[in-house]
Residue frames relative to the residue before (quaternion, step in Angstrom):
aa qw qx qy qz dx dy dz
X 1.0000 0.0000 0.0000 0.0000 0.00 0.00 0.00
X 0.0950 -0.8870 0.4213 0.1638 3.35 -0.11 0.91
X 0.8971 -0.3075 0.0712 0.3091 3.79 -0.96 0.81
X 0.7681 0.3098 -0.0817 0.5545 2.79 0.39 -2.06
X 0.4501 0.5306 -0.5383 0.4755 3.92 0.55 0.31
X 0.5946 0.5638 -0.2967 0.4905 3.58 0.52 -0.34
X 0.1378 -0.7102 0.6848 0.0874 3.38 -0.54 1.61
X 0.6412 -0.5018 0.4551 0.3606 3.54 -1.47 -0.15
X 0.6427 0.4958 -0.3514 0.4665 3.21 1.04 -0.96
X 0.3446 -0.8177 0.2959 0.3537 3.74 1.56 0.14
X 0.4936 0.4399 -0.6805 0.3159 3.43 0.37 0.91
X 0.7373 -0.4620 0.3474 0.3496 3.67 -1.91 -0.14
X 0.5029 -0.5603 0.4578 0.4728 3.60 -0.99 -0.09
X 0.8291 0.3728 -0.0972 0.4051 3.80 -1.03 0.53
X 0.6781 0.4020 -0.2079 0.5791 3.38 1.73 0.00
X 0.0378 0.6992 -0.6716 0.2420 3.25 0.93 1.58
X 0.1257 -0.4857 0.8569 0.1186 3.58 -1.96 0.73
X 0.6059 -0.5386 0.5760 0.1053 2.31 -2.42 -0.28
X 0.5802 0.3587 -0.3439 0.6453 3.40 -0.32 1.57
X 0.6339 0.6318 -0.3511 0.2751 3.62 0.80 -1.49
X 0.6832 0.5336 -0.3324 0.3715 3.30 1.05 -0.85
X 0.5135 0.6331 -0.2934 0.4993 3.36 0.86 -0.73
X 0.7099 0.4149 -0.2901 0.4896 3.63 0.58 -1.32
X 0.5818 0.4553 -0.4400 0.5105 3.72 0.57 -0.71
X 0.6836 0.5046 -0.4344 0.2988 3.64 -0.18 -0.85
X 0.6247 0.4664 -0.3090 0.5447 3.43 1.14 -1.25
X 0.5870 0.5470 -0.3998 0.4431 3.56 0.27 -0.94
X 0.7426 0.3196 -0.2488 0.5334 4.11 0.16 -1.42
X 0.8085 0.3526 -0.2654 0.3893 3.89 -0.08 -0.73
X 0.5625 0.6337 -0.3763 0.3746 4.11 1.36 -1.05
X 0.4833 0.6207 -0.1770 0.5915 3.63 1.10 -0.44
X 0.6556 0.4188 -0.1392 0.6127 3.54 0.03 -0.78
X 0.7653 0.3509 -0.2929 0.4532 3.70 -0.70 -1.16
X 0.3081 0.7521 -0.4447 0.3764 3.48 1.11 -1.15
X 0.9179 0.3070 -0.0432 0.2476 2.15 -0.89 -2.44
X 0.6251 0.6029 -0.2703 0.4157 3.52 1.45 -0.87
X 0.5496 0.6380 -0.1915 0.5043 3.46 1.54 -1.17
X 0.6762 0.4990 -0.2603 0.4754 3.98 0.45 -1.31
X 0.7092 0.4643 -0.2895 0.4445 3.10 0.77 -1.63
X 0.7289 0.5045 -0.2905 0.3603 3.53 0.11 -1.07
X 0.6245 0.5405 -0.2712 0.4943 3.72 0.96 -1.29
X 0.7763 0.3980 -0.3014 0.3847 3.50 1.00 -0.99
X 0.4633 0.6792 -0.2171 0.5263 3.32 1.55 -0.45
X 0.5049 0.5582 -0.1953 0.6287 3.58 1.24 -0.84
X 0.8879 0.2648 -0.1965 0.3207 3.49 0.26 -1.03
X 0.6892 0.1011 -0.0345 0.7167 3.07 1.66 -0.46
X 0.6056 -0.6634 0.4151 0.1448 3.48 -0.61 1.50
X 0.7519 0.5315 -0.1093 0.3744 3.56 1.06 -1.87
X 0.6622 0.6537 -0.1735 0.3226 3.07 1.74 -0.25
X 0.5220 0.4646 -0.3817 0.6049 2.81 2.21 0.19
X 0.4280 0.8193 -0.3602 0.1255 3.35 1.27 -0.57
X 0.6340 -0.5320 0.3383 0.4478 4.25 -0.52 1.30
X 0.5223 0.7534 -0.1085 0.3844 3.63 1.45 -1.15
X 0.7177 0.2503 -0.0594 0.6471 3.39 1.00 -1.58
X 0.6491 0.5166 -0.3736 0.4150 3.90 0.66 -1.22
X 0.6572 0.4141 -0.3210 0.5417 3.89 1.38 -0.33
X 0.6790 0.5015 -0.3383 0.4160 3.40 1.04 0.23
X 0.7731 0.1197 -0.3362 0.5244 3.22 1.53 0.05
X 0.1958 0.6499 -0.6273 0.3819 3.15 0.40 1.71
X 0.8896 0.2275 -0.1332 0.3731 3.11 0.98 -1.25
X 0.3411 0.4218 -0.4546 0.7064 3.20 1.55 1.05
X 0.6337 0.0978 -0.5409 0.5443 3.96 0.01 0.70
X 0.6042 0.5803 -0.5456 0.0217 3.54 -0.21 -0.35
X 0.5436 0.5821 -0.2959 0.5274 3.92 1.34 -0.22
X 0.7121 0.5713 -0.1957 0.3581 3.21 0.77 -0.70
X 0.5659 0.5670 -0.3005 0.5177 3.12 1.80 -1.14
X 0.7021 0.5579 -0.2685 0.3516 3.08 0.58 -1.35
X 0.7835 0.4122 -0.2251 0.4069 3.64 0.99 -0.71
X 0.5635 0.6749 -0.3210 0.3521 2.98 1.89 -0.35
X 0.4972 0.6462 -0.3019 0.4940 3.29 2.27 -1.57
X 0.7024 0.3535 -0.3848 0.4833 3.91 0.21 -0.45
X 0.7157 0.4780 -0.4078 0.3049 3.35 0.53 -0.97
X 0.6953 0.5555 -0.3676 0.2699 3.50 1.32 -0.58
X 0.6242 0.6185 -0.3238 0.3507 3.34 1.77 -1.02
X 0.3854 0.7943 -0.2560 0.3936 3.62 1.93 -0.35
X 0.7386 0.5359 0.1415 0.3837 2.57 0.81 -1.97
X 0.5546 0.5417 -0.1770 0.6063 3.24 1.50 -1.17
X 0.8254 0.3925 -0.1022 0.3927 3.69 0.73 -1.23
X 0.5760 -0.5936 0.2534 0.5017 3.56 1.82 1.08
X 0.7297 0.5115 -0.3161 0.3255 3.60 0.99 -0.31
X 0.2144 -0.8160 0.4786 0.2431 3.77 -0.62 -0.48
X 0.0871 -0.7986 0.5801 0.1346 4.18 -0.39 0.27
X 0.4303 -0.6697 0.6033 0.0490 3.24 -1.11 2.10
X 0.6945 0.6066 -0.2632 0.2835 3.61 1.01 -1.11
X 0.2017 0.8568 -0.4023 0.2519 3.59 1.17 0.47
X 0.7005 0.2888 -0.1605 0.6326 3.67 0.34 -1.08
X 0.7627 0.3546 -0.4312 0.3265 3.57 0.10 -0.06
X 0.4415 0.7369 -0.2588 0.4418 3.19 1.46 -0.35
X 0.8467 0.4467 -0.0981 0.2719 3.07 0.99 -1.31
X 0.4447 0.6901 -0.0855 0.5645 2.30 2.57 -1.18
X 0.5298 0.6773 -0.1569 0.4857 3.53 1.34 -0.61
X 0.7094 0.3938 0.0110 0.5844 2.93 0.06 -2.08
X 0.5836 0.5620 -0.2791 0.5154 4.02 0.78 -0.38
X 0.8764 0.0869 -0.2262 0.4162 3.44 0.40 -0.96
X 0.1690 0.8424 -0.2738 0.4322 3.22 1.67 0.74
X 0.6261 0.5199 -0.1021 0.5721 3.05 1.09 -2.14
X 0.7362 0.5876 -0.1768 0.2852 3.06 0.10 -1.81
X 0.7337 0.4552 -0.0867 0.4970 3.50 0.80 -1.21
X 0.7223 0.3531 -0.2635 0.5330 3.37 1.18 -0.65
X 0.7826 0.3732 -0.2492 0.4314 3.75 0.77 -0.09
X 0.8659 -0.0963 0.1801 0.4566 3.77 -0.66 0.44
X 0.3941 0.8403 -0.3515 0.1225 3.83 0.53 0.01
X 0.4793 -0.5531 0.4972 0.4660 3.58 -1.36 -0.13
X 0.6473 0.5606 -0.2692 0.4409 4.22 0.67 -0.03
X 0.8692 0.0899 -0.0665 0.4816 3.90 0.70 -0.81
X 0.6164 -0.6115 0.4217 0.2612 3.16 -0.86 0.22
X 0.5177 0.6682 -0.2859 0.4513 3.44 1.93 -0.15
X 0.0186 0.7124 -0.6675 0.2159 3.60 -1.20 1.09
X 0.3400 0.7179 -0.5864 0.1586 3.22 -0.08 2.02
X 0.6737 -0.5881 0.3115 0.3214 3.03 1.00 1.00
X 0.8723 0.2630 0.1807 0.3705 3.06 -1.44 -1.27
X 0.8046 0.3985 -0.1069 0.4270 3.32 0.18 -1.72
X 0.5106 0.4743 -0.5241 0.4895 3.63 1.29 0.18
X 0.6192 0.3921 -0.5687 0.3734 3.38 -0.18 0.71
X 0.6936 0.4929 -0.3386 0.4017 3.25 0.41 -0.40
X 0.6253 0.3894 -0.2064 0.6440 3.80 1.39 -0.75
X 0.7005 0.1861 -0.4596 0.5132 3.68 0.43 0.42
X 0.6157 0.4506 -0.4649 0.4492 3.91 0.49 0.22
X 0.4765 0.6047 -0.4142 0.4856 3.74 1.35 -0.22
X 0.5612 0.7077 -0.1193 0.4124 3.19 0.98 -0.84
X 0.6016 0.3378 -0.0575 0.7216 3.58 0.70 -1.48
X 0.8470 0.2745 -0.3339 0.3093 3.67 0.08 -0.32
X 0.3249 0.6714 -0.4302 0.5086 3.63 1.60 0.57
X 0.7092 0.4405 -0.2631 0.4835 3.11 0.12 -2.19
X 0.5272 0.6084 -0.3589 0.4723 4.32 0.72 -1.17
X 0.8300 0.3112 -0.2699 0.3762 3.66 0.33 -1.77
X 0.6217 0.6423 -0.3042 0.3291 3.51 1.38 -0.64
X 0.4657 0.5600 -0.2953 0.6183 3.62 2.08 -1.19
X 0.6910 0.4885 -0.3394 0.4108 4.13 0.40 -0.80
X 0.8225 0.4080 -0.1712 0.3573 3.23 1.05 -1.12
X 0.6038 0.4640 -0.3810 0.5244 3.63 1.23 0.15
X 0.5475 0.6026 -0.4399 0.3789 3.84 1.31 -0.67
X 0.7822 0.2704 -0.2068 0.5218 3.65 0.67 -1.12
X 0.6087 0.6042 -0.3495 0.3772 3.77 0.65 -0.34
X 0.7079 0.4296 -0.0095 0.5605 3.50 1.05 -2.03
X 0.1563 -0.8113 0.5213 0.2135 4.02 1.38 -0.83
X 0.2493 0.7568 -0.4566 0.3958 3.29 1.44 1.22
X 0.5635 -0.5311 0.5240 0.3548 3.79 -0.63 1.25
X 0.5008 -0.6317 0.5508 0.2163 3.84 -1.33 1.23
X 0.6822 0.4787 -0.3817 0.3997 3.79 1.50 -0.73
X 0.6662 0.5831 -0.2501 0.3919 3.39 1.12 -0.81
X 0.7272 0.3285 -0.2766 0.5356 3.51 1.48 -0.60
X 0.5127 0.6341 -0.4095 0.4092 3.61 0.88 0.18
X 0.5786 0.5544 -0.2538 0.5417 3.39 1.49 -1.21
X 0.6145 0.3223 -0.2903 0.6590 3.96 0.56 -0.82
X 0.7989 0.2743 -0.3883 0.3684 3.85 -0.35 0.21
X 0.4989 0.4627 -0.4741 0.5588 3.44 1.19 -0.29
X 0.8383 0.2813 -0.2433 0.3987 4.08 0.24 -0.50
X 0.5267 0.4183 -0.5586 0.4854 3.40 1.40 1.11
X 0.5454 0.7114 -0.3039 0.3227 3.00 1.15 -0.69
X 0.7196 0.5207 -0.0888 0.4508 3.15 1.58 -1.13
X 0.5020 0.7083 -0.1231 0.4808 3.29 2.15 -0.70
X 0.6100 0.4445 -0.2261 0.6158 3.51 2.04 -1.21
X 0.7337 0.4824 -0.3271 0.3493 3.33 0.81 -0.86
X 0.5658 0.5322 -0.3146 0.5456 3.54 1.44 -0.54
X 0.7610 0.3144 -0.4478 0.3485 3.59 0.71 -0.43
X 0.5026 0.6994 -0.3170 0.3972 3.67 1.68 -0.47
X 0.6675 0.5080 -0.1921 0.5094 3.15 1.54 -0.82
X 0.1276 -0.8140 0.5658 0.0309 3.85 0.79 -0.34
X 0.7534 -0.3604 0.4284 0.3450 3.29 0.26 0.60
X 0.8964 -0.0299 -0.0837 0.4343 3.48 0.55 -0.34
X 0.5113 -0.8238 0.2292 0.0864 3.64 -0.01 1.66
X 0.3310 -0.8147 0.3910 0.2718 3.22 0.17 0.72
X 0.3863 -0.6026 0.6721 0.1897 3.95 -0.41 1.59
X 0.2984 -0.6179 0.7219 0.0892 3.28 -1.52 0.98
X 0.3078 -0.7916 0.5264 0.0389 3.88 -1.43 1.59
X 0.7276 0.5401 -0.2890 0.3088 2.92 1.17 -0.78
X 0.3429 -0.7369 0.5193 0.2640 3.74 -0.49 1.72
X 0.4631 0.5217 -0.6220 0.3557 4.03 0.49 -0.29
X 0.8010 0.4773 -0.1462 0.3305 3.45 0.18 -1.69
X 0.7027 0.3535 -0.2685 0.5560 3.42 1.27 -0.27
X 0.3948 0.4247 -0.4790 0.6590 3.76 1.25 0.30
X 0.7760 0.3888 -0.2813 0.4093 3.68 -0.09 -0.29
X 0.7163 0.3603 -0.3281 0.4994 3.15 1.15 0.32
X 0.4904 0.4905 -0.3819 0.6108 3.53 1.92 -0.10
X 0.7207 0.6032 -0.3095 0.1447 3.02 -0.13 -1.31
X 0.2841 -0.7940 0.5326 0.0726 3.28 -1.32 0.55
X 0.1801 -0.7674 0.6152 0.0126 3.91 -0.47 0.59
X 0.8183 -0.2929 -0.2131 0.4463 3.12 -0.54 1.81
X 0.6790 -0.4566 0.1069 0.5649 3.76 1.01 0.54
X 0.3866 0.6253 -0.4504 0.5066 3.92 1.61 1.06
X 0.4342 -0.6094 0.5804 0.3212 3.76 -0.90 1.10
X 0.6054 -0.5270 0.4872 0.3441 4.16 -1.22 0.99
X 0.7139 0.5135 -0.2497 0.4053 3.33 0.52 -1.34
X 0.5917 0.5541 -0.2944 0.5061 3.37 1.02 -0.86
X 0.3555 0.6729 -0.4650 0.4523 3.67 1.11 -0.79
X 0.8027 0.5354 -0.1282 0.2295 2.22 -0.57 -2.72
X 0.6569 0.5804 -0.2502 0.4112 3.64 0.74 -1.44
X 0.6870 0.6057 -0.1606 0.3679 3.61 0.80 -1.74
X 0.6706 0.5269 -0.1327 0.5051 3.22 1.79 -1.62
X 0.5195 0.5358 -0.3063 0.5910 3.59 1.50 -0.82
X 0.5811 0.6286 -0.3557 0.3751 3.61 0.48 -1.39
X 0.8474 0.2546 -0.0856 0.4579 3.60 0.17 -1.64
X 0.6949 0.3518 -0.4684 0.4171 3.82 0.81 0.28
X 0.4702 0.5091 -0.5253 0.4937 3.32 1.35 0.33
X 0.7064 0.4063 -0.3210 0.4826 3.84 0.59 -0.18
X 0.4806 0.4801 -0.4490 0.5804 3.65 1.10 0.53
X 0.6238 0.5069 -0.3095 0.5080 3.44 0.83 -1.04
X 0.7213 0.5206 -0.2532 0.3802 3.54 0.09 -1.12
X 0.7165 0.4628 -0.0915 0.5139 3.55 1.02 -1.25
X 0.9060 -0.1139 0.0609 0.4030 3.41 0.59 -0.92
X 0.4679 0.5478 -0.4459 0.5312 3.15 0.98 2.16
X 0.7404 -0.3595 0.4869 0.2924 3.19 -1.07 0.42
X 0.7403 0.3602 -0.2680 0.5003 3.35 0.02 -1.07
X 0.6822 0.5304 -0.2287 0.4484 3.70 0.65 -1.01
X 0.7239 0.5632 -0.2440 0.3150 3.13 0.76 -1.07
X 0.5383 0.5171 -0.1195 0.6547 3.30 1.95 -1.85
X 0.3337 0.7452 -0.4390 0.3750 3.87 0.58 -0.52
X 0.7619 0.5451 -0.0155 0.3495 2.89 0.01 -2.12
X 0.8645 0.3233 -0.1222 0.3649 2.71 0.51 -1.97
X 0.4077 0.7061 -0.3082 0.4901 3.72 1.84 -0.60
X 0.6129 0.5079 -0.2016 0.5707 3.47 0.72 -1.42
X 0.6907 0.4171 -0.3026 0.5073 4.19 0.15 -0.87
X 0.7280 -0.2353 0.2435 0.5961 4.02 0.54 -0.78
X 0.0870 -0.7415 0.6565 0.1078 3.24 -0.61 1.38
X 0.4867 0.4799 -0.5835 0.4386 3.89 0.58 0.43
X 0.6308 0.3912 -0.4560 0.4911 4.12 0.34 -0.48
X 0.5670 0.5338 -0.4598 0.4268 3.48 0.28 -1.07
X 0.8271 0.2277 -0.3359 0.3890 3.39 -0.16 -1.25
X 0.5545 0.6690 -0.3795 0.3178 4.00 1.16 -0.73
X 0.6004 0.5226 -0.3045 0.5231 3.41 1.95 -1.01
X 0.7264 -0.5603 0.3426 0.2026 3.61 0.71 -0.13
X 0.2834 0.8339 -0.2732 0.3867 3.14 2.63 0.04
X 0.4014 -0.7469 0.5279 0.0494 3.38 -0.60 0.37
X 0.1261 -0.9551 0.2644 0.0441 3.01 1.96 1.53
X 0.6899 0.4770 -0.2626 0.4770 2.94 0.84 -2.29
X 0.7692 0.4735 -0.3455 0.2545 3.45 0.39 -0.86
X 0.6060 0.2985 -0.4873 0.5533 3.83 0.73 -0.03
X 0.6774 0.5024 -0.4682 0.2637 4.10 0.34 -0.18
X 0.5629 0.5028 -0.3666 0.5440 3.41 1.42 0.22
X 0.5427 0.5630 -0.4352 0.4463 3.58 1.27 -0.30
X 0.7447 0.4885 -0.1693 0.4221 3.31 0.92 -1.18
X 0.5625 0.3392 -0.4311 0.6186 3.45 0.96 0.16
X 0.7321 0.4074 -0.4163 0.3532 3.63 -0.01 -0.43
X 0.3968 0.6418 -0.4663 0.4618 3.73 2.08 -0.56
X 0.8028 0.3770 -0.1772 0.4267 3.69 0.05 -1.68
X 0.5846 0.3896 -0.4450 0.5553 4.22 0.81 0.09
X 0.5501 0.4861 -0.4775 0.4828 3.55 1.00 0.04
X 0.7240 0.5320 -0.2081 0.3866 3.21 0.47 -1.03
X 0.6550 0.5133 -0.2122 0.5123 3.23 0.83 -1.12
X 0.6334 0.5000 -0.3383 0.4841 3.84 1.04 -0.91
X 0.3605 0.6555 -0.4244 0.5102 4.00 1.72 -1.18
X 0.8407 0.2907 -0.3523 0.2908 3.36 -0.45 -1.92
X 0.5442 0.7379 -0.2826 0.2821 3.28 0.97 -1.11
X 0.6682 0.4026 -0.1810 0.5989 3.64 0.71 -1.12
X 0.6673 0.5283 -0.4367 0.2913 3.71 0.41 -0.90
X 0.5209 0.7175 -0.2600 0.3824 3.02 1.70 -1.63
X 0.7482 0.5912 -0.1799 0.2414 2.97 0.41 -1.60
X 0.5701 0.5936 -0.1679 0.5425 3.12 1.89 -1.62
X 0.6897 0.3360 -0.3587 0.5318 3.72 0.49 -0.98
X 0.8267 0.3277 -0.3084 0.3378 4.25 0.08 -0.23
X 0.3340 -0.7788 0.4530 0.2769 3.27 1.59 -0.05
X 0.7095 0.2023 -0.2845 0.6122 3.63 0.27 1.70
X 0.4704 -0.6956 0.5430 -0.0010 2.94 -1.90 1.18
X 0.1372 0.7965 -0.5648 0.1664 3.89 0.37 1.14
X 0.5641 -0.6325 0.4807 0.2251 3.14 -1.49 0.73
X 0.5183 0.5915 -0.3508 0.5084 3.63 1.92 -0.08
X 0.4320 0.7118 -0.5520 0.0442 3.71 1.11 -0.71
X 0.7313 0.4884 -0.1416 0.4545 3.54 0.58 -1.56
X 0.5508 0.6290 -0.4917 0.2435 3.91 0.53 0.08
X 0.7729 0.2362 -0.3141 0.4981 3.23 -1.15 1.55
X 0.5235 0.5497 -0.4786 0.4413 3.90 1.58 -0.20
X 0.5238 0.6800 -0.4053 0.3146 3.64 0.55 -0.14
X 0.7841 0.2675 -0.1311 0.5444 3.17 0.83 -1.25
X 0.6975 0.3863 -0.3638 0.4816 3.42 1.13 -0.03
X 0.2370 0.6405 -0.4336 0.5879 3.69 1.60 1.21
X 0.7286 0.5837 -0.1458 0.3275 2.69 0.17 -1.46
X 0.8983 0.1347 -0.1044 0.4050 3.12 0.36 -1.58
X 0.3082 0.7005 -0.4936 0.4132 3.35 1.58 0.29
X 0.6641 0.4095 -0.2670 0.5657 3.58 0.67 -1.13
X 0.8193 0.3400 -0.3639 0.2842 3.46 -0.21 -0.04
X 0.3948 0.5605 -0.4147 0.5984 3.30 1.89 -0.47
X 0.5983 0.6539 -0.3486 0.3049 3.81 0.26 -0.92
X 0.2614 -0.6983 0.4584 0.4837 3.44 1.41 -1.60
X 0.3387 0.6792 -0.5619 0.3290 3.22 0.87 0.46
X 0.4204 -0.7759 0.4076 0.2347 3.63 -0.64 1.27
X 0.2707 -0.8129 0.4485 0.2543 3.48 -0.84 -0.01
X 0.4786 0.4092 -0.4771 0.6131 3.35 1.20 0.74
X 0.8069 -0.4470 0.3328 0.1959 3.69 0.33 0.39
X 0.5787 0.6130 -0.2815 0.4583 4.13 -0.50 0.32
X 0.9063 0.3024 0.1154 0.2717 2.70 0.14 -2.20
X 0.6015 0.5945 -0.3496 0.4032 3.97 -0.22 0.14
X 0.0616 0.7274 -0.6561 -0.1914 2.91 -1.73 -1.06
X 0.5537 -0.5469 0.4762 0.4094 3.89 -1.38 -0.07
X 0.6303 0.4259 -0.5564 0.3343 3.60 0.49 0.54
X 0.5033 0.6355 -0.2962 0.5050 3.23 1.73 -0.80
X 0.7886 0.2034 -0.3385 0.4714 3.91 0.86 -0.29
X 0.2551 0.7197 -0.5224 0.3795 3.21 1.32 0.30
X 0.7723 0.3442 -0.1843 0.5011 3.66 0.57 -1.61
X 0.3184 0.6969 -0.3822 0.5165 3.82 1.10 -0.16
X 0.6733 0.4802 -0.1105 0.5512 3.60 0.36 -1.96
X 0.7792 0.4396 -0.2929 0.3375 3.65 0.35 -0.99
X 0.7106 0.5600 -0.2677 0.3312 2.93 1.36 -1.54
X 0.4483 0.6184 -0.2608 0.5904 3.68 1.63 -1.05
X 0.7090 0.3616 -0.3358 0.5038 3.70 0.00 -0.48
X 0.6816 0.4041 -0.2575 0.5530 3.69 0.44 -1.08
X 0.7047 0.5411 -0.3119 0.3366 3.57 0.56 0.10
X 0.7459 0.2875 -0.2271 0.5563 2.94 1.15 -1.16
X 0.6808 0.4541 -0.4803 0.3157 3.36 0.72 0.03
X 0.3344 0.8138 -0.3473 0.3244 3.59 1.44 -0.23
X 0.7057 0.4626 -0.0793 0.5308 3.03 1.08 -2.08
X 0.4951 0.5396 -0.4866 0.4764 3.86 0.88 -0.18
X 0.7439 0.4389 -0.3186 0.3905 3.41 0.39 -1.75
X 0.8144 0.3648 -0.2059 0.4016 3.50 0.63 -1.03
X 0.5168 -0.7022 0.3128 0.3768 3.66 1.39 1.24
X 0.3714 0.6691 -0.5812 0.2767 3.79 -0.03 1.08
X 0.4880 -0.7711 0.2963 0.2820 2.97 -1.09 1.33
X 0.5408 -0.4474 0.4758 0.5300 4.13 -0.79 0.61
X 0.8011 0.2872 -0.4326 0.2976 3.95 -0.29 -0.17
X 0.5905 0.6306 -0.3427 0.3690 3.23 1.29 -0.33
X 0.5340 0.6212 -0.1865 0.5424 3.31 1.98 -1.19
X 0.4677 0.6694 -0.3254 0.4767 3.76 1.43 -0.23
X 0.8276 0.4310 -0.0617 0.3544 2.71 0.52 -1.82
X 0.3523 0.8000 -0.3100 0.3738 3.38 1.84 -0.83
X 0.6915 0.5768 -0.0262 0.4340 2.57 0.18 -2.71
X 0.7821 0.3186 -0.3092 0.4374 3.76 0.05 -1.12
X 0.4472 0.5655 -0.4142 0.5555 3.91 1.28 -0.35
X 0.6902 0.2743 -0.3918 0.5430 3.93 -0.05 -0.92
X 0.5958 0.5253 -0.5583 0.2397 3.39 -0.36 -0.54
X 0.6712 0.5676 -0.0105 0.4767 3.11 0.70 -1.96
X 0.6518 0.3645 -0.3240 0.5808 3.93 1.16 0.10
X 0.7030 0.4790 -0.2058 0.4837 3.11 1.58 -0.71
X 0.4309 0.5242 -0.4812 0.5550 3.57 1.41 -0.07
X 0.8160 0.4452 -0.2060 0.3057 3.44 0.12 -1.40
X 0.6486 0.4716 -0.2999 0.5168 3.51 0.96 -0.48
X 0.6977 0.4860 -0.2653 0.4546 3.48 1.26 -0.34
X 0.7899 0.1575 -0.2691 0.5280 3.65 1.53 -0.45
X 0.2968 0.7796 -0.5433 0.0950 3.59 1.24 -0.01
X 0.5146 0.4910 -0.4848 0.5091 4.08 0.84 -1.07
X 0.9129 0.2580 -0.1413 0.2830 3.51 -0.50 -1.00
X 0.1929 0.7823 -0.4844 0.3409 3.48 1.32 1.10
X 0.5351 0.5518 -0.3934 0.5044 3.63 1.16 -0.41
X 0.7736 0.4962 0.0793 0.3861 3.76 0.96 -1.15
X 0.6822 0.5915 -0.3465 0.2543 3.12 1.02 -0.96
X 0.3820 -0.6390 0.6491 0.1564 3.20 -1.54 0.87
X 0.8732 -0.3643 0.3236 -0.0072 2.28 -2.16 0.44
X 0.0476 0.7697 -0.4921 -0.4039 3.97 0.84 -0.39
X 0.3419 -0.7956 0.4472 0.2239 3.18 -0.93 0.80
């Protein structure tokens, strides 16, 4: 089956059905309106919620999320899935911490803690990449054991007592805002669109897709499977190490809690998005709006006085419409994630 037959939206060239079209439309636009629906309705109910005030407040409550969502989709895209997220971050967190300005060492390298705590996240990533295609060890089963070594370094880096971040450069750079837009947000947006260069027009992106549709053809065509699924785990421990450090910058401290609950709210951004979970199908703009809709939600339910446990329960409902609306055609069929 050769490549370029291979739409993104992962079906083949020339193998329209009937009805299918219709489903894609709902699939690309149901999402969207969503997001377009929530917002307005909540806006409707409370004025302040469109307010320059609040629209900067969920920028910077999506801006971690994007970032973890962009790895979580190329993952996700490639039939597999990565559990190791929060430990990663938790990692890649006290990493940061320790290596820049702190209340714990004696170290002050500025700047360069980002790059040495995202190095970080992108080991624990290359190490989850390398046992899936090497060891032929389900991606859920080895993510889970790296998300809870991962979490083991960060508990011992942490001792019990976190390291408070000093440097005001790096914490202005995690407040700070640039023409009334949260930095991090920036940072996210900028991640956002070179993961959509990637996706669209690379190799990796391209094989992605196809890997995700049928990693036996892929590899029968002669693809060089193992080798873009280790990219892609080592893509999303990059990423994940990104969110990590940003985190850190916007709360000023390195904890082994940074990343708790970003997994599953990864997760379901990308599937609310329509990004499939058996693989093929999706993209990061599609969890981009995923990312939005989850943000516009839970802050909605603040303005409009709902209790945090009910707002729990919400969430776990969308998901769970979103699982189903995303595999219900292919319930005759459905695979495994692998």
């Amino acid at each position: 089956m050769g490549v370029n037959r291979i739409f993104p939206g992962g079906g083949a060239a020339g193998q329209a059905r009937p009805g299918i079209s219709l489903l894609s439309r709902l699939r690309a636009w149901g999402p969207i309106v969503a997001l377009v629906v929530l917002f307005v309705g909540f806006a409707v109910v409370d004025p302040t919620f469109a307010s320059l005030q609040n629209l900067q407040t969920l920028a910077n409550r999506s801006a971690v999320p994007l970032i973890l969502a962009v790895g979580m989709t190329f993952v996700i895209l490639q039939g597999s899935i990565d559990l190791s997220v929060e430990g990663v971050m938790a990692v890649s967190s006290l990493t940061f911490g320790m290596v820049v300005l702190n209340s714990r060492t004696g170290l002050d390298l500025g700047l360069l803690g980002f790059p040495i705590g995202i190095a970080a996240g992108t080991a624990f990533g290359l190490l989850s990449g390398l046992i899936v295609t090497k060891l032929r060890v389900p991606s859920f089963m080895v993510t889970l054991g790296v998300w809870s070594a991962s979490l083991g370094v960060a508990m011992l880096l942490s001792g019990g007592s976190p390291p408070i971040i000093r440097d005001h450069t790096l914490r202005a750079f995690g407040l700070g805002y640039f023409l009334g837009v949260p930095q991090l947000f920036i940072v996210s947006v900028v991640v956002l669109i070179l993961a959509w260069g990637v996706q669209n027009h690379t190799r990796f992106g391209r094989y992605s897709y196809v890997i995700g549709g049928g990693e036996d053809i892929a590899r029968l065509s002669g693809l060089p499977v193992d080798r873009y699924k280790i990219l892609v785990f080592a893509l999303a421990g990059l990423l994940s190490g990104l969110g990590g450090t940003m985190e850190s910058a916007r709360i000023g401290l390195g904890h082994v809690d940074i990343g708790l609950g970003q997994m599953f709210a990864a997760i379901t951004a990308v599937v609310i998005g329509g990004t499939s979970l058996s693989g093929g199908r999706g993209g990061v703009l599609q969890s981009a709006v995923g990312v939005l809709i989850l943000a516009v939600l839970a802050n909605g339910m603040i303005f409009v006085g709902i209790s945090p446990f009910v707002q729990k329960s919400v969430q776990g409902v969308i998901i769970l419409v979103a699982i189903l609306g995303a595999t219900w055609h292919l319930r005759d069929r459905m695979r495994i994630v692998k």
